[in-house]
Backbone as CSV, one residue per row, in Angstrom:
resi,resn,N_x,N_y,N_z,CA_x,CA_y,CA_z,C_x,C_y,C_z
1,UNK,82.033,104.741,70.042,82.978,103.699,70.394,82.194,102.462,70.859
2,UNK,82.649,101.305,70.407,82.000,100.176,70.547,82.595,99.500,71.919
3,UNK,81.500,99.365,72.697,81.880,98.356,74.385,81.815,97.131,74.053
4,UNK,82.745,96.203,74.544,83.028,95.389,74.472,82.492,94.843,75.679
5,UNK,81.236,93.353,75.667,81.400,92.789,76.764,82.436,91.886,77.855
6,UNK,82.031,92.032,79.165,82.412,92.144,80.012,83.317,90.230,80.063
7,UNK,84.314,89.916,80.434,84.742,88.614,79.897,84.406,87.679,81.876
8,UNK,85.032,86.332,81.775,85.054,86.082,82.983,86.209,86.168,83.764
9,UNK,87.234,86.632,82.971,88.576,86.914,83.561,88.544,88.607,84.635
10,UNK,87.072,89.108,84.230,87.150,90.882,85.508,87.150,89.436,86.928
11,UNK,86.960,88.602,86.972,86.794,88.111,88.144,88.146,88.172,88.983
12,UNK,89.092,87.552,88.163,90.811,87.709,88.242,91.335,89.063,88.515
13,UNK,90.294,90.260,87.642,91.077,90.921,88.300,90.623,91.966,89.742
14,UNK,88.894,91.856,89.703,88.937,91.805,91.195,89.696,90.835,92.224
15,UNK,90.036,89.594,92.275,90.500,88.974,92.762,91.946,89.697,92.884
16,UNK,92.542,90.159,91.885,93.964,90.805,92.427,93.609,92.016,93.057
17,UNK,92.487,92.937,92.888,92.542,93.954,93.906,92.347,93.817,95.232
18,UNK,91.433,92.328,95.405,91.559,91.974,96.850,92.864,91.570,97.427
19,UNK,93.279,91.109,96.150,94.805,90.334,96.952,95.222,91.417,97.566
20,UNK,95.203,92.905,96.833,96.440,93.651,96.917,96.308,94.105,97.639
21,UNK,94.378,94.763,98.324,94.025,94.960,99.361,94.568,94.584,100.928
22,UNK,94.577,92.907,101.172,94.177,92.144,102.185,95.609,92.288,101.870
23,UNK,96.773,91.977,101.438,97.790,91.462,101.346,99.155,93.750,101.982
24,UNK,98.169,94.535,101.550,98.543,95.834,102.091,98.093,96.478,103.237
25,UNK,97.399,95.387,103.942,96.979,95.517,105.347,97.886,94.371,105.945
26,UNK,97.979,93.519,105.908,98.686,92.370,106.110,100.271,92.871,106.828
27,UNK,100.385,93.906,105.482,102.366,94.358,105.546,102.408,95.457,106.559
28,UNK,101.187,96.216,106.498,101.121,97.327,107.165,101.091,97.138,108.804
29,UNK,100.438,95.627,109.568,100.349,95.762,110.334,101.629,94.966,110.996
30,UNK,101.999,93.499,109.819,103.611,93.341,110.110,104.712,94.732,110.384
31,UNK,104.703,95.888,109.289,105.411,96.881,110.040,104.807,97.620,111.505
32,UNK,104.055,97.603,112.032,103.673,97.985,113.457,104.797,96.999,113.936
33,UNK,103.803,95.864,113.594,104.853,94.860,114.902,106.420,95.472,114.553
34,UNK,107.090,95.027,113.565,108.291,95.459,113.100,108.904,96.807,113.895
35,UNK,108.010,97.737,113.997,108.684,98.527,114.578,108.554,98.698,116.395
36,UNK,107.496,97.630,116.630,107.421,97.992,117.995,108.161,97.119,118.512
37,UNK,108.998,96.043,118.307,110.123,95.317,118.214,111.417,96.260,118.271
38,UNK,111.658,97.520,117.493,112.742,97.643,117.690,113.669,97.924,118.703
39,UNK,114.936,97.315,118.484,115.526,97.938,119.344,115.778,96.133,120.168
40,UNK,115.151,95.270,120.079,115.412,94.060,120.699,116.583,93.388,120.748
41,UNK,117.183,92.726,121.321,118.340,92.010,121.776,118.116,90.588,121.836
42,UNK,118.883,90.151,120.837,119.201,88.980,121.117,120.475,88.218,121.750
43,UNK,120.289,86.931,122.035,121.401,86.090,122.877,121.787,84.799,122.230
44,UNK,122.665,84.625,121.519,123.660,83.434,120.738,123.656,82.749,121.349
45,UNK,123.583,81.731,121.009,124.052,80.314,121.475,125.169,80.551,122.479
46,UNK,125.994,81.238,121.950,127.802,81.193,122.688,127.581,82.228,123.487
47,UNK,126.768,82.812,124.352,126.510,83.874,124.846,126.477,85.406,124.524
48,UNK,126.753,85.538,123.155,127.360,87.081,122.962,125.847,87.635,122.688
49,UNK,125.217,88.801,122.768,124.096,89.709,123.204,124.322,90.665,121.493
50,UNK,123.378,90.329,120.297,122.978,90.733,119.444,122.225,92.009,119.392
51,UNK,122.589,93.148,119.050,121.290,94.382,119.309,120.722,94.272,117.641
52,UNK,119.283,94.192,117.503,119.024,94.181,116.446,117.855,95.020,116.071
53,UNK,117.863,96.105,115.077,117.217,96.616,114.825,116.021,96.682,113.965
54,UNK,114.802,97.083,114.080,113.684,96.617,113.004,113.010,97.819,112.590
55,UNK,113.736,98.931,112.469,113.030,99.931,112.058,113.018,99.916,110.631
56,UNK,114.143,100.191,109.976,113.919,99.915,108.311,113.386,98.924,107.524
57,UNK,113.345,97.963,108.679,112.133,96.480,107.735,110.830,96.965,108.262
58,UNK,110.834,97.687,109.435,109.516,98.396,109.665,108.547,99.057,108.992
59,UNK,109.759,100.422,108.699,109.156,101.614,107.841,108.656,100.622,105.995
60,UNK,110.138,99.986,105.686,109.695,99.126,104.850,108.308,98.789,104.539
61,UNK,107.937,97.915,105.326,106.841,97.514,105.555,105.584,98.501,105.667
62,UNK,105.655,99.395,106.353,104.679,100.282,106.527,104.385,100.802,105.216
63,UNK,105.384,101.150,104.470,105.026,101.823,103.416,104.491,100.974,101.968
64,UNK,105.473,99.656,101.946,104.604,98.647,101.207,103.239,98.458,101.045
65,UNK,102.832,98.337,102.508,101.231,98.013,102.874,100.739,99.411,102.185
66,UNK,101.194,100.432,102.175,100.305,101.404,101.769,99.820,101.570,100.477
67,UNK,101.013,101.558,100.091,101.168,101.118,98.164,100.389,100.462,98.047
68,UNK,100.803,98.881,98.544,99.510,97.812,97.856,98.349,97.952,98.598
69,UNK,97.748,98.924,99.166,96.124,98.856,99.761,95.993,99.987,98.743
70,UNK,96.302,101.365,98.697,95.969,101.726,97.546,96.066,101.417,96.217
71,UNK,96.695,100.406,95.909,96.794,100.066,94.432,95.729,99.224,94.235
72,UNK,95.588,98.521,95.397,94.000,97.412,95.491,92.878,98.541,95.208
73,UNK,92.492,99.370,96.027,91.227,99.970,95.490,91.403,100.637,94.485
74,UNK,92.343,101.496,93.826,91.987,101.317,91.861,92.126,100.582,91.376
75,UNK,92.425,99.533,91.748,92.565,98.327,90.808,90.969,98.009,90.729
76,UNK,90.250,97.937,91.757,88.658,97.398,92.232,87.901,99.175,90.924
77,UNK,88.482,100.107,91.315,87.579,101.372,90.397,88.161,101.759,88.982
78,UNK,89.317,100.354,88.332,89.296,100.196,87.117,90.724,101.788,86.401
79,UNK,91.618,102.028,87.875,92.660,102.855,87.437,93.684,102.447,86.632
80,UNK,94.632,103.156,85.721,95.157,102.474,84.605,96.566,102.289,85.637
81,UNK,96.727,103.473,86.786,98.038,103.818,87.493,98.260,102.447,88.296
82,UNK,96.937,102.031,88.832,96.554,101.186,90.007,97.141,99.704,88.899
83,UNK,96.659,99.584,87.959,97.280,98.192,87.075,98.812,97.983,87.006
84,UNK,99.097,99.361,86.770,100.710,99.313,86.105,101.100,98.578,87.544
85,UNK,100.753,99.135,88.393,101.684,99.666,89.461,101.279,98.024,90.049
86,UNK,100.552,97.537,90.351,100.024,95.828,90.695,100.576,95.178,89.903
87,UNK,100.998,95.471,88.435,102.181,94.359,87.642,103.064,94.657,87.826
88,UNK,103.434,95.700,88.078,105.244,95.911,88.694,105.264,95.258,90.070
89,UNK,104.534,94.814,90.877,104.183,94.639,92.618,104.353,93.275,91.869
90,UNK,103.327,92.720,91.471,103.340,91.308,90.822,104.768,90.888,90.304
91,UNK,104.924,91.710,89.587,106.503,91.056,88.718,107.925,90.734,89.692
92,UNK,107.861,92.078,90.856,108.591,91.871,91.846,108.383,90.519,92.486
93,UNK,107.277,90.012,92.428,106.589,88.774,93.742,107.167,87.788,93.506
94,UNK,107.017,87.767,91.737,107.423,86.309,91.310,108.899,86.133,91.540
95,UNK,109.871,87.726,90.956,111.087,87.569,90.935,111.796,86.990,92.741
96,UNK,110.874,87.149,93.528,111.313,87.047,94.842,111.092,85.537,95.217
97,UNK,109.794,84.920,94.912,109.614,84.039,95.115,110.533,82.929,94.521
98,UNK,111.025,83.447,93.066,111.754,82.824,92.340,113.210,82.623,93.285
99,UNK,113.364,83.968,93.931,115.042,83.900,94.578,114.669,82.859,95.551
100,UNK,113.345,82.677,96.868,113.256,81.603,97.550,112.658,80.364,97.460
101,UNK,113.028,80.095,96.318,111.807,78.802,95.634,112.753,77.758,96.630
102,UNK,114.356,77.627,96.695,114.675,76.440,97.328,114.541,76.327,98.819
103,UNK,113.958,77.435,99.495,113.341,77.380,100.881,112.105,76.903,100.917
104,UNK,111.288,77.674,100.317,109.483,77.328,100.271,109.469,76.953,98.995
105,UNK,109.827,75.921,98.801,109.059,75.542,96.902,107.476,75.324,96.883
106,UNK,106.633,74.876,97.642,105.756,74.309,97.536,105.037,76.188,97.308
107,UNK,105.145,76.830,98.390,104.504,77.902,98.534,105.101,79.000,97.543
108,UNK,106.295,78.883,97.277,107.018,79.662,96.224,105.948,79.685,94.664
109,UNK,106.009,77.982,94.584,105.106,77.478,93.592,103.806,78.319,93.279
110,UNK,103.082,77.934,94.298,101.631,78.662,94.458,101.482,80.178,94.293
111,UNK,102.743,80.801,94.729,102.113,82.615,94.830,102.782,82.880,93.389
112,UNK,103.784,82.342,92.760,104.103,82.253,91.522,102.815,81.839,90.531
113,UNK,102.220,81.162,90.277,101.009,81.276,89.505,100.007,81.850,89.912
114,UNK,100.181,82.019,90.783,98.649,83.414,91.174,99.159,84.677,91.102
115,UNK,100.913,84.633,90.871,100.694,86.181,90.166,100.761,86.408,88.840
116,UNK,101.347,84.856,88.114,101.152,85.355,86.650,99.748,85.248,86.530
117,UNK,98.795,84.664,86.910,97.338,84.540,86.548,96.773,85.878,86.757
118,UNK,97.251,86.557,87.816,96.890,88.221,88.053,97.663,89.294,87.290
119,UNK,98.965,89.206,86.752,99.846,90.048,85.848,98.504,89.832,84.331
120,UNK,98.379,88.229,83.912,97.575,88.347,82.742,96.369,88.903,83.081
121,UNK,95.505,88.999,83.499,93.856,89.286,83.934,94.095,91.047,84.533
122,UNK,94.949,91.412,84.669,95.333,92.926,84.765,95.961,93.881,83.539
123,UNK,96.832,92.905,82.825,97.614,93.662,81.370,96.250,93.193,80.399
124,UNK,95.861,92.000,80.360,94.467,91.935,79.396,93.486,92.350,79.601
125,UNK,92.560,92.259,80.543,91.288,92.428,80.843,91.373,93.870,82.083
126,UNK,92.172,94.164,82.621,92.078,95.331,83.436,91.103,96.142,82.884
127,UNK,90.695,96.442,82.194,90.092,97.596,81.318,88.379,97.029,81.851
128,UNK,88.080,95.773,81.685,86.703,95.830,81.602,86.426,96.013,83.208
129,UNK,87.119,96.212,84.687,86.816,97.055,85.219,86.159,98.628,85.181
130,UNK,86.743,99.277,84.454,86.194,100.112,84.799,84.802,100.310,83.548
131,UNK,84.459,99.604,82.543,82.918,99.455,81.863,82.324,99.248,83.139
132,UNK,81.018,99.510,82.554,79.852,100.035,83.382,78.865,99.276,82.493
């Protein structure tokens, strides 16, 4: 079987395993906070006393971060599971960003092309990770 050299796009897609890395520690430690929050009370304007809970955006969270820190390091040791699973993470990002583009456009903007730039450099070039 003939190897194909190595292109400059493996850079893109280490770059998404770091994302997915730094970005699944990130969620993981937002769910700590998230859950050590729960249970907090808030107070309205008009006085009425809000009980609000943060466990399911917690656990949420906790478990996100886990996903995407493991999907980051096969993505970095060239897994085919670790790709799929970072373009489905990716595809979600954009679709989300897309729902809050008229809150954050500017930033909506930005994580929107850095995930199609990482969806392409993962469905194309994923592979020359794991050459040697």
């Amino acid at each position: 079987m003939a190897t194909h050299p190595r292109t400059g796009w493996v850079g893109w897609v280490y770059f998404a395993g770091a994302v997915l890395l730094v970005g699944g520690v990130v969620q993981f430690i937002n769910g700590l906070s998230a859950l050590a929050r729960s249970g907090t009370t808030f107070v309205a304007p008009s006085g009425t006393a809000i009980h609000v809970s943060y466990l399911g955006a917690g656990l949420s969270l906790l478990i996100t971060g886990v996903v995407l820190a493991i999907a980051g390091v096969g993505v970095f040791s060239g897994r085919t599971w670790a790709r799929a699973a970072a373009i489905g993470l990716a595809v979600l990002s954009v679709l989300t960003n897309i729902a809050f583009f008229g809150v954050y456009p500017l930033s909506s903007a930005v994580v929107i092309v850095l995930d199609l730039f990482v969806i392409y450099a993962l469905a194309a070039h994923g592979r020359e990770v794991a050459r040697r």
